[in-house]
N, C-alpha and C positions, 0 to 999 in steps of 0.2 A: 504494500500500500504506500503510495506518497505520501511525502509528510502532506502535500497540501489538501489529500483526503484523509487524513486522520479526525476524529470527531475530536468538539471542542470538546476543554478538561473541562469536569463539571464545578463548579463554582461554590455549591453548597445551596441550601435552603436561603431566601433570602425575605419572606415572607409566610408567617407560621400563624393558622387560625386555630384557637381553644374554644370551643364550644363548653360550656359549663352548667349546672342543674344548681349549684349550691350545694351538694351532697359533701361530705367527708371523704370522698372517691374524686369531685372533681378538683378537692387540693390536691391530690395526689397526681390528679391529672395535669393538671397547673403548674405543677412543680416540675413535672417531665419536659411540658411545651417549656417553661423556662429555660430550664436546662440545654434543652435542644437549639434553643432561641440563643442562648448564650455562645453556645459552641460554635454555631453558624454566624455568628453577629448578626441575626437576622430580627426584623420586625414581629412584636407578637399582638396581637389582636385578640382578646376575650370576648367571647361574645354572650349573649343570656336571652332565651327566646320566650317571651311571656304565653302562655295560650290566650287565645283570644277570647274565650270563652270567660276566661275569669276576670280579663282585664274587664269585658264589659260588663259579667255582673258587679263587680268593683263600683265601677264608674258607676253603674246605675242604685244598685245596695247603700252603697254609702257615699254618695254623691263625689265621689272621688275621681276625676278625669287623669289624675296625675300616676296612674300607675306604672307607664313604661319609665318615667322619669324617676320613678321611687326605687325602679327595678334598677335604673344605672347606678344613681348613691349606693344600694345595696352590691351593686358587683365591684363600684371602686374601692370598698370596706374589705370586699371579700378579697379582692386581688390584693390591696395593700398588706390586710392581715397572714395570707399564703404567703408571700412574697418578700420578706426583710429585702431592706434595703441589698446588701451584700449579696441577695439572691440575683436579685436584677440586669436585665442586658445590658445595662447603663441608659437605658430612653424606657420612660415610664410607656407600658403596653398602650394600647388603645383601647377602649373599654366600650361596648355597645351594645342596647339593649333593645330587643327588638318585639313585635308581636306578630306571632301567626302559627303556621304549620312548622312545627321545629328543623326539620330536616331541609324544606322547602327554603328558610330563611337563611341556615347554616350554610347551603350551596349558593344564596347570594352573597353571603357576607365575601364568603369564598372569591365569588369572584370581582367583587366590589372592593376589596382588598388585596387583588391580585395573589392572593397566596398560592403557594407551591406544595404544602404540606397543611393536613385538618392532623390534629391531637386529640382525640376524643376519647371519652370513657365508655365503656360497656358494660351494662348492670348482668351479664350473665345469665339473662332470663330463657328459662326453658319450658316447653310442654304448654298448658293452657294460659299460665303468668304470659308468656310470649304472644299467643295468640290474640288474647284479648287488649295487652298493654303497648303491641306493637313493639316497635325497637328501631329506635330514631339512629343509633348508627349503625343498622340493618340500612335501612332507608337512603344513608348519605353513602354507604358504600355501592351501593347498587346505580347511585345514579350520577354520581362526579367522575370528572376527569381527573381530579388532581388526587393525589399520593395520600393516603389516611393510614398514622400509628395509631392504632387503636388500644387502648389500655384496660386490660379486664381487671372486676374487683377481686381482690386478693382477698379470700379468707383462712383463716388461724384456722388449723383444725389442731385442737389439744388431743396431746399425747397421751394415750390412756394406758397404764400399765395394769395388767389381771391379776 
Protein backbone atom coordinates (compact mmCIF):
# COMPACT_ATOMS: atom_id res chain seq x y z
CA UNK A 1 0.00 0.00 0.00
CA UNK A 2 1.36 3.71 -0.45
CA UNK A 3 1.85 5.75 2.04
CA UNK A 4 -0.53 8.02 0.32
CA UNK A 5 -3.30 5.20 0.76
CA UNK A 6 -2.79 4.42 4.03
CA UNK A 7 -5.86 5.57 6.37
CA UNK A 8 -5.77 8.56 8.44
CA UNK A 9 -4.31 7.69 12.20
CA UNK A 10 -7.29 7.81 14.32
CA UNK A 11 -7.25 10.94 16.58
CA UNK A 12 -9.40 9.78 19.41
CA UNK A 13 -12.86 10.56 20.71
CA UNK A 14 -13.37 14.08 20.45
CA UNK A 15 -16.93 14.50 21.43
CA UNK A 16 -18.60 12.20 24.33
CA UNK A 17 -22.54 12.19 25.07
CA UNK A 18 -23.71 10.76 28.81
CA UNK A 19 -27.07 10.14 28.85
CA UNK A 20 -28.01 9.82 32.78
CA UNK A 21 -31.53 8.76 35.00
CA UNK A 22 -30.02 10.16 38.37
CA UNK A 23 -29.75 6.40 39.54
CA UNK A 24 -26.48 5.50 41.62
CA UNK A 25 -25.58 3.57 38.37
CA UNK A 26 -25.58 6.72 36.27
CA UNK A 27 -22.54 8.19 38.66
CA UNK A 28 -20.92 5.22 37.85
CA UNK A 29 -21.64 5.95 34.43
CA UNK A 30 -20.56 9.49 34.68
CA UNK A 31 -17.45 8.80 36.07
CA UNK A 32 -16.51 6.26 33.15
CA UNK A 33 -17.72 9.05 30.28
CA UNK A 34 -15.31 11.35 32.52
CA UNK A 35 -12.73 9.24 32.42
CA UNK A 36 -12.80 8.55 28.85
CA UNK A 37 -13.42 12.34 28.34
CA UNK A 38 -10.27 13.00 30.00
CA UNK A 39 -8.12 10.56 28.28
CA UNK A 40 -9.22 11.79 24.81
CA UNK A 41 -9.24 15.44 25.98
CA UNK A 42 -12.58 15.22 24.41
CA UNK A 43 -15.92 17.21 25.01
CA UNK A 44 -18.45 15.65 27.53
CA UNK A 45 -22.04 16.59 27.36
CA UNK A 46 -24.70 15.02 30.05
CA UNK A 47 -27.73 14.82 29.10
CA UNK A 48 -31.23 14.11 31.23
CA UNK A 49 -34.48 13.26 29.28
CA UNK A 50 -37.63 14.22 31.27
CA UNK A 51 -40.95 12.07 30.19
CA UNK A 52 -43.33 14.15 28.89
CA UNK A 53 -45.99 12.75 30.52
CA UNK A 54 -44.93 13.90 33.89
CA UNK A 55 -43.44 17.19 32.93
CA UNK A 56 -47.07 18.00 31.86
CA UNK A 57 -48.94 16.41 34.80
CA UNK A 58 -46.33 18.68 36.63
CA UNK A 59 -47.13 21.60 34.90
CA UNK A 60 -50.63 21.12 35.19
CA UNK A 61 -51.00 19.39 39.18
CA UNK A 62 -49.06 21.97 40.59
CA UNK A 63 -49.12 24.61 38.37
CA UNK A 64 -45.44 24.21 37.78
CA UNK A 65 -44.32 25.01 33.98
CA UNK A 66 -40.68 25.00 35.15
CA UNK A 67 -39.99 21.49 35.18
CA UNK A 68 -37.29 20.97 32.29
CA UNK A 69 -35.45 23.92 33.86
CA UNK A 70 -35.74 22.26 37.46
CA UNK A 71 -34.54 19.10 35.75
CA UNK A 72 -31.19 21.10 34.42
CA UNK A 73 -30.28 22.60 38.35
CA UNK A 74 -30.88 19.09 39.21
CA UNK A 75 -28.39 17.52 36.69
CA UNK A 76 -25.69 20.54 37.29
CA UNK A 77 -25.81 19.31 41.21
CA UNK A 78 -25.69 15.86 40.03
CA UNK A 79 -22.80 16.25 37.66
CA UNK A 80 -20.86 18.68 40.03
CA UNK A 81 -21.50 16.31 43.10
CA UNK A 82 -20.16 12.93 40.68
CA UNK A 83 -17.56 14.95 39.43
CA UNK A 84 -14.65 16.63 42.02
CA UNK A 85 -13.13 19.19 40.61
CA UNK A 86 -9.65 16.97 40.14
CA UNK A 87 -12.06 14.45 38.29
CA UNK A 88 -12.66 16.96 35.60
CA UNK A 89 -11.57 17.25 31.76
CA UNK A 90 -10.47 20.60 32.66
CA UNK A 91 -13.86 22.46 30.76
CA UNK A 92 -16.89 22.06 32.84
CA UNK A 93 -19.37 19.30 30.61
CA UNK A 94 -22.21 20.66 29.09
CA UNK A 95 -25.35 19.91 30.98
CA UNK A 96 -28.82 19.55 29.02
CA UNK A 97 -32.03 18.60 29.95
CA UNK A 98 -34.57 17.67 27.67
CA UNK A 99 -38.36 16.30 27.25
CA UNK A 100 -39.74 13.57 25.31
CA UNK A 101 -39.16 9.97 24.06
CA UNK A 102 -35.78 9.12 25.80
CA UNK A 103 -33.96 7.38 23.36
CA UNK A 104 -35.41 9.52 20.41
CA UNK A 105 -33.97 12.78 22.29
CA UNK A 106 -30.59 10.86 23.33
CA UNK A 107 -29.95 10.26 19.36
CA UNK A 108 -30.53 14.20 18.87
CA UNK A 109 -28.41 15.37 21.47
CA UNK A 110 -26.02 12.97 19.68
CA UNK A 111 -26.07 14.47 16.84
CA UNK A 112 -26.66 18.00 17.96
CA UNK A 113 -23.50 17.69 19.72
CA UNK A 114 -21.65 16.07 17.06
CA UNK A 115 -20.59 13.21 19.38
CA UNK A 116 -18.59 10.34 18.30
CA UNK A 117 -19.09 8.03 21.21
CA UNK A 118 -22.87 7.74 23.68
CA UNK A 119 -21.78 6.38 27.46
CA UNK A 120 -24.78 4.95 28.66
CA UNK A 121 -25.92 2.67 31.52
CA UNK A 122 -27.95 -0.49 31.31
CA UNK A 123 -30.26 -1.58 34.03
CA UNK A 124 -29.90 -5.34 33.17
CA UNK A 125 -33.56 -5.86 32.76
CA UNK A 126 -34.69 -9.40 31.69
CA UNK A 127 -37.95 -11.57 30.95
CA UNK A 128 -41.29 -9.50 31.42
CA UNK A 129 -39.26 -6.37 33.63
CA UNK A 130 -37.88 -5.81 29.96
CA UNK A 131 -40.87 -6.39 28.01
CA UNK A 132 -43.13 -4.06 29.72
CA UNK A 133 -40.27 -1.31 30.87
CA UNK A 134 -38.78 -1.28 27.50
CA UNK A 135 -34.83 -0.42 27.45
CA UNK A 136 -33.90 2.88 26.20
CA UNK A 137 -30.33 1.69 25.53
CA UNK A 138 -31.97 -1.25 23.74
CA UNK A 139 -33.60 1.59 21.73
CA UNK A 140 -30.21 3.91 21.15
CA UNK A 141 -28.37 0.82 20.13
CA UNK A 142 -30.56 -0.26 17.52
CA UNK A 143 -30.85 2.96 15.96
CA UNK A 144 -27.45 5.22 15.89
CA UNK A 145 -24.73 5.54 13.92
CA UNK A 146 -22.21 6.46 16.36
CA UNK A 147 -20.07 4.07 18.68
CA UNK A 148 -22.01 3.32 22.32
CA UNK A 149 -19.97 1.96 25.74
CA UNK A 150 -22.56 0.77 27.33
CA UNK A 151 -22.10 0.01 31.01
CA UNK A 152 -24.16 -2.71 32.90
CA UNK A 153 -25.05 -2.60 36.69
CA UNK A 154 -22.76 -4.34 38.68
CA UNK A 155 -24.06 -6.34 41.50
CA UNK A 156 -22.23 -7.74 44.93
CA UNK A 157 -23.20 -11.15 45.15
CA UNK A 158 -22.06 -12.13 48.83
CA UNK A 159 -20.15 -14.95 49.58
CA UNK A 160 -21.81 -17.51 51.24
CA UNK A 161 -19.98 -20.00 53.17
CA UNK A 162 -22.11 -23.66 54.38
Amino acid sequence: MAASQRPARWEGFRSILCPIDFSDHSRSVLRYANAVARRSRAALHVCYVNDPLLVAAASSRLHYPGAVVQSRRELRTFVETTLPRRFSTGRAPTITAMSGEPAEQILKAAERFRADLIILGTHGLTGMERLFLGSTARAVLQRTKVPVLAIPRVTRKTNVRG
